[in-house]
C-alpha positions as CSV (number, residue, x, y, z in Angstrom):
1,X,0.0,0.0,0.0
2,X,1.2,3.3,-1.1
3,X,1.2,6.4,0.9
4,X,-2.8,8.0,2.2
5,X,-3.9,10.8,0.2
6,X,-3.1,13.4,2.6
7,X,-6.9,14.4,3.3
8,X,-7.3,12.0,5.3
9,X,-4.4,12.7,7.7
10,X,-5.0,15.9,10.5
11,X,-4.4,18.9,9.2
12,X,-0.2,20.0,8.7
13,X,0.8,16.4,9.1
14,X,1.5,16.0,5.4
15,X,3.1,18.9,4.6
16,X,5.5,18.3,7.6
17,X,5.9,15.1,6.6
18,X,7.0,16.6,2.8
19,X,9.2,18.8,5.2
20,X,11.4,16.7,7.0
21,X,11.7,14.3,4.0
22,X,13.2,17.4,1.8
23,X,15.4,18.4,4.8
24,X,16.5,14.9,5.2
25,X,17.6,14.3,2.2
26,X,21.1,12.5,1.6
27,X,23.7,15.6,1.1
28,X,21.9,17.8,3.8
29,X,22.4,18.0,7.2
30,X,21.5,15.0,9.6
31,X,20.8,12.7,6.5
32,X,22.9,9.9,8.0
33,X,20.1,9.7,11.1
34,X,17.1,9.8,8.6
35,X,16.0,6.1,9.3
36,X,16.0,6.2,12.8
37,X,15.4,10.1,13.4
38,X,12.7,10.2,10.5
39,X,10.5,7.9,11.8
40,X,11.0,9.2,15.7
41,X,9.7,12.4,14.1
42,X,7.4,11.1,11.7
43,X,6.3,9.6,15.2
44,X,5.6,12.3,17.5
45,X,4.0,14.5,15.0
46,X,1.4,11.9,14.3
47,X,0.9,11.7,17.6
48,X,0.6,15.9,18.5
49,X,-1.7,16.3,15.2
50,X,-4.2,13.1,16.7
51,X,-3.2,11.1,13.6
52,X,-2.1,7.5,13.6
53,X,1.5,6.9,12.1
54,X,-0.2,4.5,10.1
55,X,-4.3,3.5,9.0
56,X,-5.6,0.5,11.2
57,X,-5.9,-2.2,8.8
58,X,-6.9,-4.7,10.6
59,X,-10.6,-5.9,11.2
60,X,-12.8,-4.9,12.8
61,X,-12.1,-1.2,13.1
62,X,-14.8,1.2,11.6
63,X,-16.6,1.2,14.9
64,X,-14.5,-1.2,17.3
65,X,-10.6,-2.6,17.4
66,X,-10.8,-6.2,18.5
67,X,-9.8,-4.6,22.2
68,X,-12.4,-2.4,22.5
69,X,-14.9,-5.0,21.4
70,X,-13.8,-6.9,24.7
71,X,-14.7,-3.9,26.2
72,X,-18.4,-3.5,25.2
73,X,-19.1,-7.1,25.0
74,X,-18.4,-6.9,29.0
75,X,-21.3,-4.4,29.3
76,X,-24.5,-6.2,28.1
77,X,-25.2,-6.9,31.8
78,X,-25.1,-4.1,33.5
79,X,-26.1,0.1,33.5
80,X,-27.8,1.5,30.3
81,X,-25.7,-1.1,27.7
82,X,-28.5,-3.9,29.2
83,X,-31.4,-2.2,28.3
84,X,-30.1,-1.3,24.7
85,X,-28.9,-4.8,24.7
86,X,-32.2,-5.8,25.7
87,X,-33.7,-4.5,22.5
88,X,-30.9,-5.2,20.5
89,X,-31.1,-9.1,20.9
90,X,-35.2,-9.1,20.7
91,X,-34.6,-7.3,17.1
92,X,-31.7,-9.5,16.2
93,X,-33.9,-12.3,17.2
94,X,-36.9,-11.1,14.7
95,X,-33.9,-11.3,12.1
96,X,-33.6,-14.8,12.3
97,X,-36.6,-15.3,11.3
98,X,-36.5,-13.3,7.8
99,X,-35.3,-15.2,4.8
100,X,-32.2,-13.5,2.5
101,X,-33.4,-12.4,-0.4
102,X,-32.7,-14.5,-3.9
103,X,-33.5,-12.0,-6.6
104,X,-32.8,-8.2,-7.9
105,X,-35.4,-6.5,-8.7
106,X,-34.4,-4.3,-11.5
107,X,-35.1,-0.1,-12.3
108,X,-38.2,0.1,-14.2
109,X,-39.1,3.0,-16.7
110,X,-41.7,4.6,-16.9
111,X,-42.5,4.6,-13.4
112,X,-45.2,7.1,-12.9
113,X,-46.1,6.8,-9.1
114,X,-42.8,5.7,-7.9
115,X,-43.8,2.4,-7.1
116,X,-40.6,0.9,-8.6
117,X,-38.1,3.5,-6.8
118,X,-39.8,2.9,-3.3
119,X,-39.9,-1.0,-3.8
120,X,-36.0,-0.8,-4.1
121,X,-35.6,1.4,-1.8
122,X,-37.5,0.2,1.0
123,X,-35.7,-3.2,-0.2
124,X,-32.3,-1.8,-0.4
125,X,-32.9,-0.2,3.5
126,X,-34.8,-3.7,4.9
127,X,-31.6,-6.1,3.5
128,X,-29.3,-3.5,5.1
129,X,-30.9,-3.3,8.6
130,X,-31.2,-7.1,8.6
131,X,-27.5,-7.6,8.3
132,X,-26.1,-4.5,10.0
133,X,-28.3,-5.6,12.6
134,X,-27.3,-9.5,13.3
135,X,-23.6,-8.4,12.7
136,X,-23.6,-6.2,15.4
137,X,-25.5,-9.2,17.6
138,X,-22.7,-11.5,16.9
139,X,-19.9,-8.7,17.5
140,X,-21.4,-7.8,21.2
141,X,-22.2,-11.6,22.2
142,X,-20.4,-13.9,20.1
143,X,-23.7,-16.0,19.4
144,X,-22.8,-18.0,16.7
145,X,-26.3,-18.3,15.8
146,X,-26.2,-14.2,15.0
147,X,-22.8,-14.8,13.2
148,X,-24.4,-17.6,10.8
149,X,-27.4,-15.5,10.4
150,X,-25.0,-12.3,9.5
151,X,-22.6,-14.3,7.3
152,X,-25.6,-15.8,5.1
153,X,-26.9,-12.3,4.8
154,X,-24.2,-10.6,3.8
155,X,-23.7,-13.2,1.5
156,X,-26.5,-12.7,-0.2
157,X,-26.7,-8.9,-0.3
158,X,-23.4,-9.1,-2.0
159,X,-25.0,-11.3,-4.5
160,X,-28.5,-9.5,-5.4
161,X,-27.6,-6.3,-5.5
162,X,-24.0,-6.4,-7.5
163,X,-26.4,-6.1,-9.9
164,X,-26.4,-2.4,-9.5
165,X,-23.1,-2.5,-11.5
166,X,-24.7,-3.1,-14.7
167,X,-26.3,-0.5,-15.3
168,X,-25.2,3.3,-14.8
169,X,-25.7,5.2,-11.9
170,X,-28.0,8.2,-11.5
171,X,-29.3,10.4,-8.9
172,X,-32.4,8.5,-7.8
173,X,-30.4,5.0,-7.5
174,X,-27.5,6.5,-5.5
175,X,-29.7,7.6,-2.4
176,X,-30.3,3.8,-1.7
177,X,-27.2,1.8,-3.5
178,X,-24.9,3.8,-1.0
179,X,-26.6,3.2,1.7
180,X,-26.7,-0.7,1.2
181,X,-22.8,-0.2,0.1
182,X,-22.2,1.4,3.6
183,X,-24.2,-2.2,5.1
184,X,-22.6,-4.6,3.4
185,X,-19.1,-3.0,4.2
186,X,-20.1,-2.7,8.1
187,X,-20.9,-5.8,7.9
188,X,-17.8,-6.7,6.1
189,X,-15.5,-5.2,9.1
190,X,-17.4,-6.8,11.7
191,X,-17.5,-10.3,10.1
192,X,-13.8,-10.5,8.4
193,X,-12.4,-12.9,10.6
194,X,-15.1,-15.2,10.2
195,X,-15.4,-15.4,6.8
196,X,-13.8,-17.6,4.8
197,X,-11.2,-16.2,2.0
198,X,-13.4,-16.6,-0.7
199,X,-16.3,-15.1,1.0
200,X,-14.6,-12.1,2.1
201,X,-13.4,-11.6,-1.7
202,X,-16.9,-12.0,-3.0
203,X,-18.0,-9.3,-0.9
204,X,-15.1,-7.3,-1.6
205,X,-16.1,-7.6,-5.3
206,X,-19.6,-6.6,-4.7
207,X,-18.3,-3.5,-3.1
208,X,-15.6,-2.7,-5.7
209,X,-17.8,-2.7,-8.5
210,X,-20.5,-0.9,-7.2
211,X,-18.4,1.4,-5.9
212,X,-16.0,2.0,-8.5
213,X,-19.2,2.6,-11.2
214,X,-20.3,5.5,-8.2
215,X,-16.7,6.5,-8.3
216,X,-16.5,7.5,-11.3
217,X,-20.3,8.5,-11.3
218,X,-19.1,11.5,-9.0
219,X,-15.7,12.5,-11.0
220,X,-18.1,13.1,-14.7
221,X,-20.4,14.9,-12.1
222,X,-18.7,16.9,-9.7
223,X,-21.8,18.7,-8.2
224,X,-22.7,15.7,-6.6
225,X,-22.0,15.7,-2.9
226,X,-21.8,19.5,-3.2
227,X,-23.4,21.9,-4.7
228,X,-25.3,20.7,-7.3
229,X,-27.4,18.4,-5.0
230,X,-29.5,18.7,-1.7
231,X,-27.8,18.3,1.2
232,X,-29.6,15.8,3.0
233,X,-28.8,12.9,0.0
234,X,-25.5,14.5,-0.2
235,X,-24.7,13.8,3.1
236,X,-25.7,10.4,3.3
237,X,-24.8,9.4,-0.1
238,X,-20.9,10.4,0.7
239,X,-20.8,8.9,4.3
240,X,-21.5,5.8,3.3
241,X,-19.4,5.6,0.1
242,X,-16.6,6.5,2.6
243,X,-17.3,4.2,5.4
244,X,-17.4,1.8,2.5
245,X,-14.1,3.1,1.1
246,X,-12.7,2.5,4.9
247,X,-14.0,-0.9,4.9
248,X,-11.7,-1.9,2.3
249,X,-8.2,0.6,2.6
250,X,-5.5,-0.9,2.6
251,X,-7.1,-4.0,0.5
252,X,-8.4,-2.6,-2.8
253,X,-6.4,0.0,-4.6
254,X,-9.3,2.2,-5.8
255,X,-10.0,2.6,-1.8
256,X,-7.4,5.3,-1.1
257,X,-8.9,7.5,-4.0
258,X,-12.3,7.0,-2.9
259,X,-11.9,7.9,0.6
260,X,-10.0,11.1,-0.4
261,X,-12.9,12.6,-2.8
262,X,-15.9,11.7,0.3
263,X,-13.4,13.8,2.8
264,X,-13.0,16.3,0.5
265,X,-16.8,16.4,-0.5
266,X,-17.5,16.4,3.1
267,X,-14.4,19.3,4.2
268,X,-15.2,21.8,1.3
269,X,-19.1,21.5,1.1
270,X,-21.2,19.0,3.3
271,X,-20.0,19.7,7.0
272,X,-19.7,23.8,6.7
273,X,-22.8,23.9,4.5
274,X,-25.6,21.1,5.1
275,X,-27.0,22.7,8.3
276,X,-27.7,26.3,8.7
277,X,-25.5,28.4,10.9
278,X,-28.8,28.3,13.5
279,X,-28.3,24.0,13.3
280,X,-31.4,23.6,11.0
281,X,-31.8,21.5,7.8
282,X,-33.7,23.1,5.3
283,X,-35.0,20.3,4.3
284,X,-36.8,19.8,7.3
285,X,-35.9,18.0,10.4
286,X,-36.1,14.6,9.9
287,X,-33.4,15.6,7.0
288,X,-31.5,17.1,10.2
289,X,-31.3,13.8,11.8
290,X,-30.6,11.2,9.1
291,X,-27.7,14.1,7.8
292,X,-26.3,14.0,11.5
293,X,-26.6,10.3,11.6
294,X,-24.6,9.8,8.5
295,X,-22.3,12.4,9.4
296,X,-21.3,10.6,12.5
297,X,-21.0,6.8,10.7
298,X,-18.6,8.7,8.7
299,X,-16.6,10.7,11.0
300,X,-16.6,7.7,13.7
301,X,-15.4,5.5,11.6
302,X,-12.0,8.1,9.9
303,X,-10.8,9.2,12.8
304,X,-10.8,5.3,14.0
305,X,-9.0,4.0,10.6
306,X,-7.2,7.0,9.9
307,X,-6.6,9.5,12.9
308,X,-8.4,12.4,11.0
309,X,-10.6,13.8,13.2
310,X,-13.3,15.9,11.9
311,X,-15.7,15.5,15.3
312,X,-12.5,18.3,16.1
313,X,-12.3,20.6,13.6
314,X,-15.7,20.6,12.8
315,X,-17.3,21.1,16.0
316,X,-19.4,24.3,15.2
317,X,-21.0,22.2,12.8
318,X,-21.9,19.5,14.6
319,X,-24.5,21.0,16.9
320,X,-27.9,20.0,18.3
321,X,-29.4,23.1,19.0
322,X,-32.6,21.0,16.9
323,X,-32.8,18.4,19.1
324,X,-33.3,21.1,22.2
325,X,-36.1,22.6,20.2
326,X,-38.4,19.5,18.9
327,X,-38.2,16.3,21.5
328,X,-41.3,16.3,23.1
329,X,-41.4,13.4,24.8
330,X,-40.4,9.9,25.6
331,X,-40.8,6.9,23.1
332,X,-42.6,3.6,23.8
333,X,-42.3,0.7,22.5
334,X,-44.4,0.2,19.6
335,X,-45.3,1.6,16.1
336,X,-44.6,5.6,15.8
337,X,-47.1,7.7,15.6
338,X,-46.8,11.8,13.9
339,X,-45.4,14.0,16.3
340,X,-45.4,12.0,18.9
341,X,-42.2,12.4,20.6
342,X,-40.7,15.2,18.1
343,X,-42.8,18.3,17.2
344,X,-43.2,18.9,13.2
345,X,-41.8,15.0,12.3
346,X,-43.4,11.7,10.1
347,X,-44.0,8.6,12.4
348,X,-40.3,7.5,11.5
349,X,-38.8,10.6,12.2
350,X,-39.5,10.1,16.1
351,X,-36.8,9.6,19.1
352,X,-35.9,6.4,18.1
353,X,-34.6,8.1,15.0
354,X,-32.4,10.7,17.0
355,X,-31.2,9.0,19.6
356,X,-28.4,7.3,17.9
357,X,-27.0,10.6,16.8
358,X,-27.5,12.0,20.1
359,X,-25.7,9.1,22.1
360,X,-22.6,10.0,19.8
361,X,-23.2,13.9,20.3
362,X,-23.3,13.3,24.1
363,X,-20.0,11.1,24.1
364,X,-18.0,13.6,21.4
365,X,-19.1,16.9,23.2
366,X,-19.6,15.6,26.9
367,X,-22.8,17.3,27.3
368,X,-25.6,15.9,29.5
369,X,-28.6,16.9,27.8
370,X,-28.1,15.0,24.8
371,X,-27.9,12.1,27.2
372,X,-30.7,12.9,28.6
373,X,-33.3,12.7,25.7
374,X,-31.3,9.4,24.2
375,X,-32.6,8.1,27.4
376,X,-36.0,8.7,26.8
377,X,-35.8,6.5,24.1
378,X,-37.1,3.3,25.5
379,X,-36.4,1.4,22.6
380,X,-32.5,2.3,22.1
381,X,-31.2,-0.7,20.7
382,X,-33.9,-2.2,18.5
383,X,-34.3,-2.4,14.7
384,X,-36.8,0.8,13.8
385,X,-40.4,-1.2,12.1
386,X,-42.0,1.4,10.0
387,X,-45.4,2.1,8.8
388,X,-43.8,2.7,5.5
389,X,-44.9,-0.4,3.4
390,X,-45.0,-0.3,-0.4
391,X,-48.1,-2.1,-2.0
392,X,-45.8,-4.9,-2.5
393,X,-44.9,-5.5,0.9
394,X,-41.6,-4.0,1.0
395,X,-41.0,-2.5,4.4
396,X,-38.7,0.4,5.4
397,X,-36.7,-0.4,7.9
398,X,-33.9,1.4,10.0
399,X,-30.7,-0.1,12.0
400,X,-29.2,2.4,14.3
401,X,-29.0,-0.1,17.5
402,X,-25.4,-1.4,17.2
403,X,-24.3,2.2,16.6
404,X,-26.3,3.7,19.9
405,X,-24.5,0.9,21.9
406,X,-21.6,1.5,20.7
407,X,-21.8,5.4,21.6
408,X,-23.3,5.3,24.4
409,X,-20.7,6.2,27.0
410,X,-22.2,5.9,30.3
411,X,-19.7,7.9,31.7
412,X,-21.4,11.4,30.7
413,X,-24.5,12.2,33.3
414,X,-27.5,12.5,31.8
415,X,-29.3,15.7,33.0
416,X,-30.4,18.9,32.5
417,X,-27.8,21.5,31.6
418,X,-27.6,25.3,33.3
419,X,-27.9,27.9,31.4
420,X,-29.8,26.3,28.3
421,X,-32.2,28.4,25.7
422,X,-35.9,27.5,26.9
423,X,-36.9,28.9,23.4
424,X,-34.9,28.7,20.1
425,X,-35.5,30.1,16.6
426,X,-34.6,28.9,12.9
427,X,-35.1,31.8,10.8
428,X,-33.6,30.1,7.6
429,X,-36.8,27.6,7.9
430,X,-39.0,29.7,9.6
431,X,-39.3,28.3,12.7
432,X,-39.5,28.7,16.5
433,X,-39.6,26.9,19.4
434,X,-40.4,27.3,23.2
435,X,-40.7,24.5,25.9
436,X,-41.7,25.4,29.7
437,X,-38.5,23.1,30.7
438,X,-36.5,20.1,29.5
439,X,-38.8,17.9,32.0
440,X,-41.1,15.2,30.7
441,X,-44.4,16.2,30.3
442,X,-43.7,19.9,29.7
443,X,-45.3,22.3,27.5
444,X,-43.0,22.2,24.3
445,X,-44.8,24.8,21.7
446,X,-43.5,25.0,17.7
447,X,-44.6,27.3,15.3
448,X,-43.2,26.4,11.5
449,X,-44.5,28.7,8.7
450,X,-47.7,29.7,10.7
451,X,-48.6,25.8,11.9
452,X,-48.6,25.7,15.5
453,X,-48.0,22.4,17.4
454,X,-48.5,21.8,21.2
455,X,-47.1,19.0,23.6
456,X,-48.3,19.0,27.0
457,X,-48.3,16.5,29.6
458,X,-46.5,14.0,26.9
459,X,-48.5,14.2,24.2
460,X,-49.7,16.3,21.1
461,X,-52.3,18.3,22.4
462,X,-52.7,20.4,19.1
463,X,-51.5,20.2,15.8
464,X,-52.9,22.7,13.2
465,X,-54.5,20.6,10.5
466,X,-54.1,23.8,8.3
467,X,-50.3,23.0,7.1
468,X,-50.3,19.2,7.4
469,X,-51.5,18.6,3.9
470,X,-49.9,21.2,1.9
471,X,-46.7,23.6,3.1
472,X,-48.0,26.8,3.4
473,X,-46.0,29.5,2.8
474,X,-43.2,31.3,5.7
475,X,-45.5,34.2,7.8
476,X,-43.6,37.6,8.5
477,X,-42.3,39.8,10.9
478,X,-41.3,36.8,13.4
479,X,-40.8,38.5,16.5
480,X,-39.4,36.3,19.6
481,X,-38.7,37.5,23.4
482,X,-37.9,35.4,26.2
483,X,-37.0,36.7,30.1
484,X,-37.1,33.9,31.1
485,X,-40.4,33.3,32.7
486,X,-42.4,34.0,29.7
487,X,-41.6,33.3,26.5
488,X,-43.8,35.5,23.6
489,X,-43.6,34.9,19.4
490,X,-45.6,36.8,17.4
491,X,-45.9,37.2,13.5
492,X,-47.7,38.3,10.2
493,X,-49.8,35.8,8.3
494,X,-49.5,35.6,4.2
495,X,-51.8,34.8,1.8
496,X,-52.4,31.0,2.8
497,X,-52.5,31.8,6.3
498,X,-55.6,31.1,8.4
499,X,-54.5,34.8,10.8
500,X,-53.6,37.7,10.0
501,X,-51.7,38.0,13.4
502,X,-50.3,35.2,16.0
503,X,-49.1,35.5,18.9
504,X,-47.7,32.7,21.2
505,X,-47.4,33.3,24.8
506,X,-45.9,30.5,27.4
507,X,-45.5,31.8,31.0
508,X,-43.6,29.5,32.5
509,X,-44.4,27.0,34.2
510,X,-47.4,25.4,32.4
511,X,-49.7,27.7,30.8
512,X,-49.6,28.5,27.3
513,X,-51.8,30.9,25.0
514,X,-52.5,31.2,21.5
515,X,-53.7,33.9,19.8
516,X,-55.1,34.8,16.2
517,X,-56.8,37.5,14.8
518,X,-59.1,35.8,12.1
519,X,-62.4,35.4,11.0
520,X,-61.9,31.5,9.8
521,X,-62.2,28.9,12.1
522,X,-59.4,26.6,12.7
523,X,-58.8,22.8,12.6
524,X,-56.7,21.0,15.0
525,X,-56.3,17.0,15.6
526,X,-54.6,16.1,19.1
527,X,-53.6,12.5,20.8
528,X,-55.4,10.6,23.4
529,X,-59.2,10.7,24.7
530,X,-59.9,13.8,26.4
531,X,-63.0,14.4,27.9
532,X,-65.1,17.3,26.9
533,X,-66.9,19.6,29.2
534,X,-68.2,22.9,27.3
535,X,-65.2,24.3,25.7
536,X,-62.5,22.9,27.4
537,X,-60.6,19.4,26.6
538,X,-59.7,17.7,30.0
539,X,-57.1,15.1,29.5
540,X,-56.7,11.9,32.5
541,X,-53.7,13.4,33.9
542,X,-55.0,17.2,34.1
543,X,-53.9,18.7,31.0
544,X,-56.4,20.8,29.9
545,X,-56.7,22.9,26.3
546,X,-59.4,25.9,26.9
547,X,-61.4,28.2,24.3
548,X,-60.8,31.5,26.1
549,X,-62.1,33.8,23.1
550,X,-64.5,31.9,20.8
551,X,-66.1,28.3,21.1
552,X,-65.1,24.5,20.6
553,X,-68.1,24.5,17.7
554,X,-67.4,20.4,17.4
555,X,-64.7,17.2,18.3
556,X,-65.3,14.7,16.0
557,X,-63.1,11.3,16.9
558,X,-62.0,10.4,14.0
559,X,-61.9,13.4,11.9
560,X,-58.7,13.3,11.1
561,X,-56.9,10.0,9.2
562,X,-53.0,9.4,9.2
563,X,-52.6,7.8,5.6
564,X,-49.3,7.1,4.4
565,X,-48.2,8.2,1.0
566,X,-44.8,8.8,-0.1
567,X,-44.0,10.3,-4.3
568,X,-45.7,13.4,-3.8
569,X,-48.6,11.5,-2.1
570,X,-48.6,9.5,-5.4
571,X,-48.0,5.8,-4.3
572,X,-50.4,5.1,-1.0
573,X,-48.9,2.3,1.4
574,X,-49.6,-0.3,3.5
575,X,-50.0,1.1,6.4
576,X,-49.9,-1.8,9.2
577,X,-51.6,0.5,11.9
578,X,-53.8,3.1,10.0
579,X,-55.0,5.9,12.5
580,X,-58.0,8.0,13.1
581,X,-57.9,11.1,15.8
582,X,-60.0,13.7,17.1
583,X,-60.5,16.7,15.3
584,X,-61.5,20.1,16.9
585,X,-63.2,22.9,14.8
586,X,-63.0,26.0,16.9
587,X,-65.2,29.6,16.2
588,X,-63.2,32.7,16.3
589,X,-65.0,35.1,18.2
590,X,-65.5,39.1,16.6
591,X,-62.0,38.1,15.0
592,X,-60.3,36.8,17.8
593,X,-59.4,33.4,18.6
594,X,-57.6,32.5,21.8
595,X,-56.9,29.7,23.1
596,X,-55.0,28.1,26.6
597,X,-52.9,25.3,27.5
598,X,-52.2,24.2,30.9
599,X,-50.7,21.6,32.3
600,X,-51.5,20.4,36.0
């Protein structure tokens, strides 16, 4: 193997390296000590820059050295690793039970509704949970039954989907194909030493010639992975080519070049520019956490193969200010449900989505508070079950469980920080937040582009039907104060607005009022049963949602239906637990509408 392409070293080490070779050279002073003195140097600086003198080559070591597998396989019975482990072995135990797939299923044009895209992409993601996940089993237990289970899927990943490399790559392929790339090559790391040679060279041709068709893919189209593409697919298309690329360095030549263009993409363009200097997404926030997820797969994985470390350099843009604003609430087990634990977010884009990412963000940056809404994720650990089913039963799932065990570091307290932002805006998506504290059950209160959503007592209590169906357009003037024990947003409506003012007011700590001057009544769908007396709902545990100004004209329990659709709302799925919820119509009163929120 020749030398690293010198992105992937910390920054200066290169060019000192270039240094001391030039002034070492034979003629020039102290060239009779270059062998020992040169790599003494070579040495130290490697070590003062937080590079390695030399990759890790060895397997397994995106995520784990053989060492520090010792380690976590030693926590499964004990602390917070148990109950991640807990779900991680039910999930890896529903794996056993699914049967590798035999046969590609092939792009298809025309495809009008999508239906072809989603069933390969929903494929793509369930063959890559299913392995990820039973690798990761066998890595923390040693359960040969996970190993064979892991070995047989990887197996045949590598098989069905090398087919990829016949045809030629595009933009709506890559968002899934690198995503399975990044799988099979996790799984690849993790299982080397139990693979035979001929298995691990089967897989290694899979990943080659995928991944040398995407190579060249991004070299005829430079704006890929900057910026002539969103950010979001950007992101997560790069990560995974390079955690793919550090699956194999040091064992394929086309690795080396590989891994230098995704940390390039990723240094010039993806980490200074995917989120918004306020820590947004503009894409939305369920685009915030799967481009945070990625991120960290990526980073995690360089700085363990290569010393770079990006989690360092790149710290300002590695924030989550988002996650302050939208968790909500904890997360059961079960099927997700909208907005239940994060304000603004699809059923899969709940707490079991972010926790992952805010295990790692809690380890790298030693703050508490992301520790302490990864812990209200009950079901750390397990393999995410969507309601996202295509019509011919391909179901999207999501893996994150062997990554949150492997970031969680117990060592960081997980609490409530001093000094935090108890509101928090997003002017670049037009968005604000304000929560009554960072205690379960608290008011949390979002307002994006004029939709208001409300959690109190851990629950939605109302989300604006005016906004879930069609984005309305930003409102104006977005005003925000906070001292501290009130919180008060105001703003202008626009044309599709349902006000022509707003104003949110949260005095802290539990009541919260809405106000809007309008004549059009307004819409809202909530979770729960809450009992109705005049024009006040009264939920069990005291929460109560009150028409100050106006009147609650009718609650009508199932007026509003959660369908899923993906394409545009094109291609309708199979939803395995279709909901209905109440729907409120309230009465503006002589143009005023005003509503109150309380919490017991």
């Amino acid at each position: 193997m020749g030398p690293l392409p010198a992105s992937v070293y910390a920054p200066g080490t290169q060019e000192l390296i270039s240094a001391l070779e030039t002034s070492l050279m034979p003629g020039t002073s102290g060239s009779s000590m270059l062998p020992a003195l040169l790599v003494l140097i070579l040495t130290l600086l490697c070590v003062v820059s937080g590079a390695d003198p030399a990759p890790r080559l060895s397997h397994p070591r995106l995520y784990f050295t053989p060492q520090e597998l010792t380690h976590l396989r030693s926590l499964r019975t004990r602390g917070i690793h148990a109950r991640i482990w807990k779900n991680l072995t039910e999930s890896a135990d529903w794996c056993l039970t699914r049967t590798p797939r035999t046969a590609w299923i092939a792009p298809v044009t025309p495809d009008p509704v999508y239906e072809n895209l989603y069933d390969r992409f929903y494929a793509m993601m369930h063959d890559m949970a299913v392995m990820e996940h039973l690798a990761f089993a066998y890595a923390y237990s040693g359960d040969t039954r996970y190993l064979e289970g892991a070995r047989q899927w990887a197996l045949a990943c590598g098989r069905v989907w090398r087919r990829e490399a016949d045809g030629e790559p595009d933009a709506s392929k890559a968002y899934a194909v690198m995503r399975l790339l990044k799988g099979l090559a996790v799984s690849y790391d993790i299982l080397y030493n139990q693979l035979a040679d001929a298995e691990r060279q089967e897989i290694r041709q899979t990943l080659v010639e995928v991944g040398d068709k995407y190579y060249q893919w991004y070299l005829k189209n430079p704006g890929m992975g900057a910026e002539g593409q969103g950010f979001h697919h950007a992101s997560v298309e790069t990560s995974s080519f390079g955690v793919a690329a550090l699956a194999l360095l040091g064992e394929v030549p086309e690795a080396s070049d590989w891994l230098a263009l995704m940390v390039k993409k990723h240094t010039d363009w993806l980490l200074p520019h995917a989120l918004t200097p306020s820590g947004a997404q503009t894409e939305g926030r369920t685009f915030w956490a799967s481009t945070m997820q990625y991120r960290l797969f990526f980073l995690d994985a360089l700085r363990r193969v290569t010393g770079r470390d990006l989690f360092r350099e790149y710290a300002k843009y590695l924030d989550g200010r988002m996650a302050l604003a939208c968790v909500a609430g904890p997360k059961k087990p079960g099927h997700d449900e909208d907005y239940q634990t994060i304000l603004f977010e699809p059923s899969y884009g709940q707490l079991n989505y972010w926790s992952p990412a805010l295990f790692c963000l809690a380890r790298e940056y030693r703050r508490p508070i992301y520790q302490h809404f990864a812990l209200w994720d009950g079901t750390a650990g397990a393999i995410q079950k969507t309601r996202y089913i295509t019509p011919h039963g391909e179901p999207l799932l999501f893996t994150m469980g062997g990554y949150a065990y492997a970031w969680c570091d117990e060592s960081i307290p997980a609490r409530i920080e001093t000094g935090l932002p108890l509101s928090l805006e997003f002017p670049e998506v037009n968005e604000v937040y304000a929560r009554a504290s960072f205690k379960e059950g608290a008011i949390v209160a979002g307002m994006r582009r004029g939709m208001v959503q409300v959690h109190a007592g851990g629950r939605p209590v109302l989300i604006d039907e005016y906004g879930v169906f069609k984005e309305p357009q930003p409102v104006k003037e977005v005003v925000l104060r906070d001292d501290g024990a009130k919180a008060v947003l105001t703003c202008q409506g626009v044309a599709d607005s349902i006000f022509a003012e707003q104003t949110l007011e949260l005095k802290r700590p539990g009541t919260l009022t809405l106000r809007r001057k309008t004549e059009k009544e307004t819409r809202f769908w909530f979770h729960g049963a809450p009992k109705q007396e005049g024009d006040t709902l009264l939920w069990p545990d005291g929460t109560r949602l009150r028409v100050v100004t106006g009147s609650l004209v009718s609650v009508d329990p199932k007026g509003h239906h959660d369908a899923k659709s993906v394409g545009n709302g094109l291609l309708k799925l199979a939803d395995p637990m279709p909901r209905d919820y109440p729907l409120a119509t309230v009465r503006p009163d002589n143009g005023v509408l005003v509503l109150e929120i309380q919490t017991k």
